[in-house]
Structures are given as structure tokens and as C-alpha cells.
C-alpha positions as CSV (number, residue, x, y, z in Angstrom):
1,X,0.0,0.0,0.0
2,X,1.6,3.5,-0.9
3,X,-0.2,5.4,1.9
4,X,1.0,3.5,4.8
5,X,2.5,5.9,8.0
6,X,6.0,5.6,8.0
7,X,8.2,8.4,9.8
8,X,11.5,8.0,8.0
9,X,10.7,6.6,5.0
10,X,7.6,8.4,3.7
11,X,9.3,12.4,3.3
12,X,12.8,11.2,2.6
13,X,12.6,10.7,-1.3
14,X,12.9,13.2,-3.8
15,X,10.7,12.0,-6.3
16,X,8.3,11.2,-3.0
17,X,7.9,14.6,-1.7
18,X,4.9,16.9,-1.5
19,X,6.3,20.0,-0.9
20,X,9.7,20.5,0.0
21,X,8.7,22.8,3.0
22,X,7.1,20.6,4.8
23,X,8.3,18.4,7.5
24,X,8.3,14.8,7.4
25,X,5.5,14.8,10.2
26,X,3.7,16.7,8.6
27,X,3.8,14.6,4.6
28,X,2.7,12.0,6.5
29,X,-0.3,13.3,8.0
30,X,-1.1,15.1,5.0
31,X,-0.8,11.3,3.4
32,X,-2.6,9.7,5.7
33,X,-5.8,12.1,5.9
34,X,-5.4,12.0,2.2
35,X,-6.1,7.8,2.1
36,X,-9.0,8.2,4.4
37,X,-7.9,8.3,7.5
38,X,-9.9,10.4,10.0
39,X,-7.9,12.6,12.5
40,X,-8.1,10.1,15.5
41,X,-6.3,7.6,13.5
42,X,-4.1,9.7,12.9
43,X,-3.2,11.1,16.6
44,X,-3.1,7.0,17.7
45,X,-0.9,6.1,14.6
46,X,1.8,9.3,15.4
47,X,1.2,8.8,18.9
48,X,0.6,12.9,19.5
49,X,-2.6,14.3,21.0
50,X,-5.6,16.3,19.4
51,X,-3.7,19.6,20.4
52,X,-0.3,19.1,18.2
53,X,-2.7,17.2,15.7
54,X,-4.2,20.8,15.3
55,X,-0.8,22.8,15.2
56,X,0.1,20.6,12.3
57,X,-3.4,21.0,10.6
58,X,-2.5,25.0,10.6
59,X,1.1,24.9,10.4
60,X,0.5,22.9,7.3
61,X,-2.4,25.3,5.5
62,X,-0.7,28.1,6.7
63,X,3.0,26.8,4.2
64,X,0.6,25.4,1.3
65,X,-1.5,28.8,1.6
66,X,-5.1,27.3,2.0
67,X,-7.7,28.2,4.5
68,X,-9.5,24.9,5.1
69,X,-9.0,21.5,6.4
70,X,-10.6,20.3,3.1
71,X,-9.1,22.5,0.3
72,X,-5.6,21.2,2.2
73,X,-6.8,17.3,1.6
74,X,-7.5,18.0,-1.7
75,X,-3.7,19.6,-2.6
76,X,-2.3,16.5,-1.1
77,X,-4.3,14.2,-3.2
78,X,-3.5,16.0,-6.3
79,X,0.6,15.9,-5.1
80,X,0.5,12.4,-4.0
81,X,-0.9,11.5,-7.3
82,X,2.2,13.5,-9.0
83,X,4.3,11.8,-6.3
84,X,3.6,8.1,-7.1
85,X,3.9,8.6,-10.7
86,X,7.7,10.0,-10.1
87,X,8.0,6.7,-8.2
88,X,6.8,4.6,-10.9
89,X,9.0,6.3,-13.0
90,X,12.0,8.0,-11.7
91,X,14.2,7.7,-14.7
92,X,12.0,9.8,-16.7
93,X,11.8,12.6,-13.8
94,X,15.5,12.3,-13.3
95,X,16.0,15.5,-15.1
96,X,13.8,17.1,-13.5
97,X,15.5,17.3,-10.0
């Protein structure tokens, strides 16, 4: 499955990354929410409370410049498609980067 939460793995890649000015913590939230996972599972899967869970939620649309939970989802789908078709394919990205 290429939405699974995993903390040094997942933001680490190149051709994997969403926006370079996020932190890793953050791409994977941003994944995770993205593949349907609700906010709880989330908070249980990073092990952080409903508190930092919010500080990343803003920290996050404040750096991609949206204003909602939702329009912030929907950026991430639209990267992490554009992210796992440079992972299919990184030699024809390669120039690119």
C-alpha cells in the first residue's frame, strides 16, 4: 500500500515529496488524511494528542497557503498522485530534480 505511515521513509525521497517545505511529520499526515484516514487515526498512529494534531493542521495550511481542512486534503491528493507517478517512474523525472 503506498499510503502507509511511515516516519523515515515516507518524506525522505525526492521523487516522494509533496512540498519540500514541509516536514516529514507533517507529509505524513497530510498522506494519511489524504487515504481516508480520519484525524483520531491519525493522533493513535503518530502517537501525538488532538492539540499538536491541530498545530500541524495549521502549520500545514498556513505553508501550502489554503484556509481549510478540506481545500488542504484535496492539494495533497493532487501531489501524492504526481508523487507516485515519479516513483513509478523515476528515470524519466530524473532530469527534473
Amino acid at each position: 500500500m503506498k499510503h502507509e505511515l511511515n516516519l523515515n521513509a515516507i518524506h525522505s525521497t525526492r521523487y516522494f515529496r509533496l512540498d519540500p517545505t514541509l516536514t516529514g511529520e507533517e507529509a505524513i499526515v497530510l498522506r494519511a488524511l489524504a487515504a481516508g484516514q480520519t484525524d483520531r487515526q491519525v493522533c493513535k498512529a503518530l502517537k501525538i494528542g488532538s492539540t499538536a494534531f491541530l498545530r500541524l493542521m495549521r502549520a500545514m495550511r498556513t505553508k501550502i497557503g489554503t484556509t481549510d481542512d478540506i481545500s488542504l486534503v484535496a492539494w495533497a491528493k493532487l501531489r501524492i498522485k504526481d508523487a507516485d507517478q515519479r516513483m513509478d517512474r523515476p528515470e524519466r523525472y530524473a532530469r527534473l530534480s
